[in-house]
C-alpha positions in Angstrom: -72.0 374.3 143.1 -71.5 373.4 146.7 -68.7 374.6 148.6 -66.9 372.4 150.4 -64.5 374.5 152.6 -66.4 377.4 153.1 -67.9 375.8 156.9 -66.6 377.1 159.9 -65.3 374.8 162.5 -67.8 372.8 164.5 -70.2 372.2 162.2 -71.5 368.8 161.0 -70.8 369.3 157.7 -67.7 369.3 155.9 -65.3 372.1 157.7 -62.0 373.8 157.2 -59.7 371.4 159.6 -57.7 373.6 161.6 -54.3 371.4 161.1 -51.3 370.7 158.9 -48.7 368.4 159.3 -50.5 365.0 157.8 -51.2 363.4 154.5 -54.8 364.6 155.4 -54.0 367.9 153.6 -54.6 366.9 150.4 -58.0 364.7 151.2 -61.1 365.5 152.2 -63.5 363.3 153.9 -67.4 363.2 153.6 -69.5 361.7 156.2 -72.0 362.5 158.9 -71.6 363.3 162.0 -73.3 360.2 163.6 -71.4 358.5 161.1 -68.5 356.0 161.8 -66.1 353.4 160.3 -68.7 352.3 157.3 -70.5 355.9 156.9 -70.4 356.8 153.3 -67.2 358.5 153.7 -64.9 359.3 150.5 -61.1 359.7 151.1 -60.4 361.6 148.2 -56.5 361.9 147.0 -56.3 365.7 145.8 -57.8 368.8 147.3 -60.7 370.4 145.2 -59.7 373.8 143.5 -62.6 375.6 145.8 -61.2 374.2 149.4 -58.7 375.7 151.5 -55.8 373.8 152.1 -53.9 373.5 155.5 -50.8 375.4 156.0 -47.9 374.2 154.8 -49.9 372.8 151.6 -49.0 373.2 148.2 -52.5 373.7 147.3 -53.9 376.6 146.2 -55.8 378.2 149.0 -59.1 380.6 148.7 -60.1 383.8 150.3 -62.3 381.9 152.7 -60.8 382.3 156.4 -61.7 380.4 159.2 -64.4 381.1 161.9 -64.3 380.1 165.3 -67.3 382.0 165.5 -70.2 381.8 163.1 -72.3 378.9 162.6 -74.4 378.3 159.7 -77.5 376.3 159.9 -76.4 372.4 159.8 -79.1 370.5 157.3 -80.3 367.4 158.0 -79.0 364.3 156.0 -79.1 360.9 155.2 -76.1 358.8 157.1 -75.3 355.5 157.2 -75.1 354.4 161.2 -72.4 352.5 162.8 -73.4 352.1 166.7 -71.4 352.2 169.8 -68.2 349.8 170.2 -69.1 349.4 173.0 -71.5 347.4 175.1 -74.7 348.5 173.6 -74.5 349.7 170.0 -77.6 351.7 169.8 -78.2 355.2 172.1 -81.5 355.3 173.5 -81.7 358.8 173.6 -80.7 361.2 170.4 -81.9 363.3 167.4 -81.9 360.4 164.8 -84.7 358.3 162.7 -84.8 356.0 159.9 -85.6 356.8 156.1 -85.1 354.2 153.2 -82.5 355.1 150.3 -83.4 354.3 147.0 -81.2 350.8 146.8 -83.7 350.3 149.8 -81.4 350.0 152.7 -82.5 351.3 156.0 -80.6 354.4 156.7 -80.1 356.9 159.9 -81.3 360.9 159.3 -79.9 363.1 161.2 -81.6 366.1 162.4 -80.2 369.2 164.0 -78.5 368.8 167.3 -80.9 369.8 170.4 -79.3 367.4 173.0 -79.1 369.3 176.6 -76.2 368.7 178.8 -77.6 366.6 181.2 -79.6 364.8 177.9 -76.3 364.2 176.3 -74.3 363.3 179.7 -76.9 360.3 180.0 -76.5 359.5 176.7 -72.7 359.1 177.0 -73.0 357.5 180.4 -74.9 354.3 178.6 -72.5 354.1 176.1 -69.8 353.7 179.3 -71.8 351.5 181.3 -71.2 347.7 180.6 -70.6 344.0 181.5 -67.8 344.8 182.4 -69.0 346.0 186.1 -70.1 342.8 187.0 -66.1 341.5 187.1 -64.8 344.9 189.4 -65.5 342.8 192.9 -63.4 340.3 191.8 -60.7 343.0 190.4 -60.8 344.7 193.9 -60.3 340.6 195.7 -57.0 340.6 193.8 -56.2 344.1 193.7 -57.2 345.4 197.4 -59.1 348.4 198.6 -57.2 351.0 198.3 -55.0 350.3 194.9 -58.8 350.0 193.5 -59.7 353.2 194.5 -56.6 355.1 193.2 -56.2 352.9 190.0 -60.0 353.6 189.5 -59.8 357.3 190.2 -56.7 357.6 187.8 -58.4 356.0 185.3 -61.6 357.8 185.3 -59.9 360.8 185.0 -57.5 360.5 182.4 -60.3 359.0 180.4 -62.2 362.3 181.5 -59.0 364.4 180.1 -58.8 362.3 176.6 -62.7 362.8 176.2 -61.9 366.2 176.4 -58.9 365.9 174.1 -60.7 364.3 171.3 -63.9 367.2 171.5 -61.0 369.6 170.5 -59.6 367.4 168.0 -63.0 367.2 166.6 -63.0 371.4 166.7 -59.6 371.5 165.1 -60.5 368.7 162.1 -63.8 370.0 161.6 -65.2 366.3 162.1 -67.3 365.3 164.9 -66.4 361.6 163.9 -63.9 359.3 165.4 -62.5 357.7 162.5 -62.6 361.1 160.8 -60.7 362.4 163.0 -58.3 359.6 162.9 -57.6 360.7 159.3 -57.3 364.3 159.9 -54.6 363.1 161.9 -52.8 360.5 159.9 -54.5 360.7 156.5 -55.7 357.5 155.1 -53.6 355.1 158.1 -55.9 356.8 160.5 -58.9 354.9 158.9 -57.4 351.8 158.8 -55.2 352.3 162.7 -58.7 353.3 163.7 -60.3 350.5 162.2 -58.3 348.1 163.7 -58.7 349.2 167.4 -61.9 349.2 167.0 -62.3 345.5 165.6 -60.4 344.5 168.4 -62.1 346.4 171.3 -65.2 344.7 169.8 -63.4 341.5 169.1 -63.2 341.5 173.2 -66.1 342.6 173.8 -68.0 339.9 172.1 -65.9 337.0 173.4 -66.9 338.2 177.0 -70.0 338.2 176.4 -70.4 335.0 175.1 -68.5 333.9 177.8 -71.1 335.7 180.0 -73.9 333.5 178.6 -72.1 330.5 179.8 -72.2 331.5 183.7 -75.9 333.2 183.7 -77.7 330.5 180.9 -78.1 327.3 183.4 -80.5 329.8 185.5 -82.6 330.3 182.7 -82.5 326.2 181.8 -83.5 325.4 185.6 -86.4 327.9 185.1 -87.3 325.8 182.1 -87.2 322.4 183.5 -83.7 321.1 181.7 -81.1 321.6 184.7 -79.3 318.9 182.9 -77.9 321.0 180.0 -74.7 322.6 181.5 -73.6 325.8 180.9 -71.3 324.9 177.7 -74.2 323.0 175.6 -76.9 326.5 176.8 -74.1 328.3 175.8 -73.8 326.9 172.1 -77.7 326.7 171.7 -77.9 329.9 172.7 -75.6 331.7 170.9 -76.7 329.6 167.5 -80.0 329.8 167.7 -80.5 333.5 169.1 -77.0 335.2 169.0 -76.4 334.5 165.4 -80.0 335.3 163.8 -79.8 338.6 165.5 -76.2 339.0 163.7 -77.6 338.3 160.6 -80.4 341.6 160.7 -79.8 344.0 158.1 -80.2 346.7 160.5 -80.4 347.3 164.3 -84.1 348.6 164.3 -85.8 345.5 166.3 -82.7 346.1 168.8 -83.7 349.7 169.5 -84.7 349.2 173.3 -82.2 347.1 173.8 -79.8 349.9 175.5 -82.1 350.9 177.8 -83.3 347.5 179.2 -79.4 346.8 179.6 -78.8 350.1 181.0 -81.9 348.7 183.7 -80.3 345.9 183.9 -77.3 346.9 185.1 -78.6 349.2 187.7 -80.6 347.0 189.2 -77.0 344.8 189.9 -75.8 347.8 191.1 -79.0 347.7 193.5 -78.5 344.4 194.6 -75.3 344.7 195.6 -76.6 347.2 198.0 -79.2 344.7 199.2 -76.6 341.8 199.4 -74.7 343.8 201.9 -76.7 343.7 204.3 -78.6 340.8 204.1 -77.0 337.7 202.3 -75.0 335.7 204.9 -75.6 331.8 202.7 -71.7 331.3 202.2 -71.6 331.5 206.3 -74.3 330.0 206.8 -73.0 326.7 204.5 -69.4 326.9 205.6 -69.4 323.4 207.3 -72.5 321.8 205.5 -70.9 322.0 202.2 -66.9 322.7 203.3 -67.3 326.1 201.7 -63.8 328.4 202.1 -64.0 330.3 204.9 -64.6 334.1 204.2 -61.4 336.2 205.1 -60.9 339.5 206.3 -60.7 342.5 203.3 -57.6 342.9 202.1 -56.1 346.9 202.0 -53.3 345.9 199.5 -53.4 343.2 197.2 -50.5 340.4 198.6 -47.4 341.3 195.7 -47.3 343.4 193.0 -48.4 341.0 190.6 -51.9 340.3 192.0 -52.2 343.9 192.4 -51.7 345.1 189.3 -52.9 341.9 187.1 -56.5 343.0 187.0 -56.8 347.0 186.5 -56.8 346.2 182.7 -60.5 345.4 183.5 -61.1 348.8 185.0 -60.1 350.5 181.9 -61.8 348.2 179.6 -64.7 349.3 181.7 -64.6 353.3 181.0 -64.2 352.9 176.7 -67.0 355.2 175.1 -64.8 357.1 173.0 -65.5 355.8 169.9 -69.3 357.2 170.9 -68.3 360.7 172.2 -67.9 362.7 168.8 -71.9 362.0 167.5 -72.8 362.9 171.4 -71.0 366.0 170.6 -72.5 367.0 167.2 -76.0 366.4 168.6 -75.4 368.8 171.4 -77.5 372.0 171.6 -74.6 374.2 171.0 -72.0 372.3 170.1 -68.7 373.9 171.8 -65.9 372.3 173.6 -66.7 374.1 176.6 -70.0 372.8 176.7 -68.9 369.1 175.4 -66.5 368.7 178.0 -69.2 369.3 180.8 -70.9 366.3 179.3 -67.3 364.4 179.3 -67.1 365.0 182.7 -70.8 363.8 184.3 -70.4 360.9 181.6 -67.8 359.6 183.2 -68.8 360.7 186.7 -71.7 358.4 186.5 -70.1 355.4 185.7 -67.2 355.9 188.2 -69.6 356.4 191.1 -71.6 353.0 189.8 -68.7 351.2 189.4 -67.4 352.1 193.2 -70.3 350.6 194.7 -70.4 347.5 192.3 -66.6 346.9 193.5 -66.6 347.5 196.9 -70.1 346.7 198.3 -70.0 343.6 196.4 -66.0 342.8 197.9 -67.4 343.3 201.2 -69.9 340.9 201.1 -68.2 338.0 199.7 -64.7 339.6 199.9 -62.1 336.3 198.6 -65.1 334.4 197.5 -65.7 336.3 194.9 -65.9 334.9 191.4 -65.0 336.7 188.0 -68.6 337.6 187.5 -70.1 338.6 190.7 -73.3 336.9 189.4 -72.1 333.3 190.1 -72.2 335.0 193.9 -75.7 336.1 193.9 -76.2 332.8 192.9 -74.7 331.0 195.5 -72.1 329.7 194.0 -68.9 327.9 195.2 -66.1 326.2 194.4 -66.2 322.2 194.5 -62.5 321.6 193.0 -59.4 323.9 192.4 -57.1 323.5 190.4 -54.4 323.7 193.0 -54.6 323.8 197.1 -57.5 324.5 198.0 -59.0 327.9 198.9 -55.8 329.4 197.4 -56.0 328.9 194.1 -58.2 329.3 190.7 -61.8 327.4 191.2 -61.8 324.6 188.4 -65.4 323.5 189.2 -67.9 325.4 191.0 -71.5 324.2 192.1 -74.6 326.5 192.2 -77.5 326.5 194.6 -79.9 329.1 192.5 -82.4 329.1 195.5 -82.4 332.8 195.5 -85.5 334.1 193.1 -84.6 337.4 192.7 -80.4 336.4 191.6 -82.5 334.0 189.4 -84.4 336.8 187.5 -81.2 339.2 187.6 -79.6 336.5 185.8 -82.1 335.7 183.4 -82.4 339.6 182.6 -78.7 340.0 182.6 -78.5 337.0 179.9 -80.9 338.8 177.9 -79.1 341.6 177.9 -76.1 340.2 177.0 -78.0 338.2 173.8 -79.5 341.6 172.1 -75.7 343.3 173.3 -73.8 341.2 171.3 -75.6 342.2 167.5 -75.2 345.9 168.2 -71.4 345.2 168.8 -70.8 342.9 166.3 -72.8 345.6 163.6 -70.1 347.8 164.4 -67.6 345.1 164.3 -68.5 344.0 160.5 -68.6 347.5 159.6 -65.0 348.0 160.4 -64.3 344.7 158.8 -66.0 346.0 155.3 -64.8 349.4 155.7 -61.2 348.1 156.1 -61.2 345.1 153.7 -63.5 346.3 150.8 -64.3 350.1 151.4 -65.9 352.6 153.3 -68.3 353.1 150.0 -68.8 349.4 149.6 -71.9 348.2 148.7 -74.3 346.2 150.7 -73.6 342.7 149.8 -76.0 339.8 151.9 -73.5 337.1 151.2 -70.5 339.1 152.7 -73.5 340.3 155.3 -74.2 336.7 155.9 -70.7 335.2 155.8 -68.6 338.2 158.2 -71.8 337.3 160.9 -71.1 333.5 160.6 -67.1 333.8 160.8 -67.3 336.6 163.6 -70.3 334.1 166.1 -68.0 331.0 164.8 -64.7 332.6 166.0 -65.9 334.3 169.2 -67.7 331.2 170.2 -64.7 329.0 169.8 -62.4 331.5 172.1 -65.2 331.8 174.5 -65.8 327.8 174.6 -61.5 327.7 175.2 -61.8 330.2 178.3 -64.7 328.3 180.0 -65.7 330.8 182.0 -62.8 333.3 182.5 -64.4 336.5 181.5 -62.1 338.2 183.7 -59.1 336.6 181.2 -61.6 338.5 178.5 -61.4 341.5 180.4 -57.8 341.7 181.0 -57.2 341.1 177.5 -59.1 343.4 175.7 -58.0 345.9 178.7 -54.8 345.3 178.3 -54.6 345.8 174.5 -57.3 347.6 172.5 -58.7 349.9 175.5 -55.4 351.5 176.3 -55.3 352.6 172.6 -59.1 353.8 172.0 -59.2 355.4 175.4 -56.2 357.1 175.9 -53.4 356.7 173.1 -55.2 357.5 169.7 -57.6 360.6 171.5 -53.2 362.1 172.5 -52.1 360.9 169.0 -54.3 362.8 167.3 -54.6 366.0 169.5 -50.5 366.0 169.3 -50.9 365.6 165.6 -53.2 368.0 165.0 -52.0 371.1 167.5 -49.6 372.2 165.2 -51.6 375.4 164.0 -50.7 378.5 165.1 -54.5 379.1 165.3 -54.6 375.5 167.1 -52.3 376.0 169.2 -53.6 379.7 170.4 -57.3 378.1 171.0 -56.2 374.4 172.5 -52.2 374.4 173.3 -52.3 374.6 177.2 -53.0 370.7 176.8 -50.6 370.0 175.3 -48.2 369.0 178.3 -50.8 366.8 179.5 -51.4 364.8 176.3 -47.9 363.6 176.6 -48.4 362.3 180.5 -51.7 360.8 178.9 -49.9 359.1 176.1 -47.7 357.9 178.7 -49.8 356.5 180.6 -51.7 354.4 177.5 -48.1 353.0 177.0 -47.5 352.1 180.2 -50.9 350.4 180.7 -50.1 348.6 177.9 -46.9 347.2 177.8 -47.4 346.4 181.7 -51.4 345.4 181.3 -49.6 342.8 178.6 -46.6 341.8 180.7 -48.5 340.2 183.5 -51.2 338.5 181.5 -48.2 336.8 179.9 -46.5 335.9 183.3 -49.8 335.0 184.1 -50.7 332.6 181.3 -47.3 331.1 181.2 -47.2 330.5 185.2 
């Protein structure tokens, strides 16, 4: 018979969790490591006569103790695959292929973990890098210069500090799964609170990109010859006839390259904004042809508090990966913390850096012109009618040039980009859905398959078609809410929850004092990230 609880800690298989103090004790989850929400994980109620129970369990306990040490060899098994939360669901790079099960259904094998740092830092990286960059000039026009920089630098590093957090909560579980280590933590709750964050981090996440299609699609219908469709009939067309069919795959397979064209994609904005810098001067050049707003000096400080502070909700939404960081971690070449939290740290390096030239070479060139996507800019965009005085308040209707060739392809790659981004999020979006509603073990089901895609396009579509095109509203949102809790309050949660050990606490306890400033902080970004976008709506 198979033991169960015989594993030392850090393997991928199931391990001795190093905690007590939750419901957990007396459950035991199976799963992958790549797995997530809708792995075939099993909460069982009862602890098996052969595992050893945490302290502080009624259950009898065996001889077995645990290792921080040895390793056995980890096999390689069948797992179900969830995909990133986050912008693209499918890592480009990693130690996985595809078998078929004997119901037929397409599922991941894992092999043995041979990632390299710098392998697995990349990897991580593309899991942070997202749309979200393309709305950080216009959170530094409201914000100013130098409360982006510190509110960007804070950020990056607490998210930095719960990436390392959530490696040793993995260690102390024995689970190198977010959701697994959610129940670790909480026992069966921590499936369902983790399930819910998630749906709503995608939930956000696919409503800005839908509102994405509706600013960067009119490009594409100029190219084709039907500059007469505006942006909200491309944006329906497009999101029924190519969004939704990709929704409705069984499995992510034809979306495979998809992360690493975004990943170009995004890099090459990065680029551009270099380029634009120095040699895009058409809002000047236009002012009195076409009674453009003037372009005003950058702004240091944002003018009040609440312009200051109303967009940095974006800025977090921007650095989410967490969610991806556990299956980076068991496909690491020797999986320690040490090690992990080396690739935690150049993960996050990479995007900060990226996202500091995005905001602030972009800012400089159009500084108070800029829009909410700083694509409308490269497009030559500008503001025909606002919705109060004028130059000083939110553009109602802009116009667009689109005489630039190269802002037209960006586009038109960026809106690609954003059409094969929005399956990979919604597949792990429906498998939180099914995991939470029916079952983690539920079966596959085409008319629940069929019907979660239709509801989820149907429902995104109609919020997105509500904001027009206020993805930064998107991003304050979802910044405000979901990414405060998947980025820094559940990774404290459960590291508080689960340092309770003695053998914990010797090994990971001198964080302990910083989780609670981290938690802090989540709570305060919330409550405050929430405050304002009322004030906001309301005013």
């Amino acid at each position: 018979m198979e033991e169960t609880s015989a594993i030392p800690v850090g393997s991928r298989e199931s391990a001795q969790p190093l905690t007590g103090g939750s419901d957990s004790t007396n459950g035991s989850v199976s799963g992958g490591a790549a797995d997530a929400i809708a792995s075939r994980a099993s909460i069982e109620n009862g602890a098996q006569s052969s595992s050893t129970a945490a302290p502080g369990s009624s259950t009898p306990t065996s001889a077995v103790p645990v290792s921080f040490e040895v390793r056995e060899a980890r096999p390689r098994r069948a797992s179900r695959s969830f995909g990133s939360i986050y912008s693209h669901g499918h890592s480009f790079i990693g130690s996985h292929h595809h078998a078929h099960t004997d119901d037929g259904e397409d599922e991941e094998v894992e092999d043995e973990g041979d990632m390299s740092i710098s392998t697995a830092s990349f990897n991580l990286a593309n899991n942070v890098i997202g749309a979200g960059l393309v709305g950080l000039p216009y959170v530094v026009s409201s914000s100013g210069i130098l409360p982006f920089l510190g509110f960007m630098t804070l950020s990056a590093g607490i998210a930095t500090f719960t990436l390392h957090l959530l490696a040793s909560c993995a260690e102390m579980a024995g689970r190198k799964n977010f959701e697994a280590v959610g129940v670790a933590a909480l026992g069966s709750k921590g499936l369902q609170l983790t399930a819910i964050v998630v749906m709503m981090q995608c939930y956000g996440a696919c409503i800005a990109y839908i509102c994405l299609i509706a600013s960067t699609a009119p490009v594409v219908g100029k190219a084709l010859g039907i500059p007469a469709l505006s942006g909200t009939v491309l944006q329906v067309l497009i999101t029924v006839v190519m969004v939704l069919p990709l929704c409705l795959l069984k499995n992510l397979n034809a979306l495979g390259s998809s992360a690493i064209f975004a990943l170009i994609v995004y890099l090459l904005v990065a680029v551009t904004g270099v380029i634009s810098f120095f040699t895009d001067d058409w809002h000047e050049s236009n002012q009195e042809s076409l009674n453009l707003c003037p372009v005003g000096e950058p702004l240091w400080f944002g003018e009040g508090i609440t312009s200051t502070v109303k967009n940095f909700p974006t800025i977090i939404f921007a650095f989410v990966c967490h969610t991806s960081a556990l299956p980076v971690f068991a496909e690491l070449k020797e999986p320690t913390v040490a090690r992990m939290r080396v690739v935690n740290t150049y993960s996050v390096l990479m995007p900060y850096v990226l996202y500091m030239a995005v905001g602030l070479l972009y800012y400089f060139t159009y500084v108070n012109t800029a829009f909410s996507s700083v694509l409308m800019n490269l497009r030559h965009c500008y503001c025909k009618e606002f919705s109060g005085e004028h130059c000083n308040s939110a553009c109602k209707l802009q116009e667009c040039a689109d005489d630039n060739l190269w802002a037209s392809i960006l586009n038109s790659g960026f809106l690609l980009a954003v059409v094969t981004g929005y399956p990979n999020v919604h597949y792990a979006l429906r498998k939180s859905m099914i995991a939470l509603v029916i079952g983690p073990q539920a079966e596959f089901s085409w008319p629940v398959h069929i019907g979660i895609g239709v509801g989820n396009v149907a429902l995104t579509l109609f919020v997105a078609l509500v904001l027009g095109d206020g993805v930064n509203v998107v991003f304050n949102w979802a910044g405000s809410i979901c990414s405060p809790a998947v980025c820094f309050l559940l990774p404290s949660i459960f590291y508080l929850l689960l340092c309770k050990t003695p053998e914990a606490i010797a090994k990971f306890g001198g964080m302990r004092p910083w989780s609670f400033l981290a938690l802090a902080f989540g709570i305060v970004s919330m409550l405050v990230g929430v405050g304002l976008q009322l004030v906001d709506l309301f005013k």
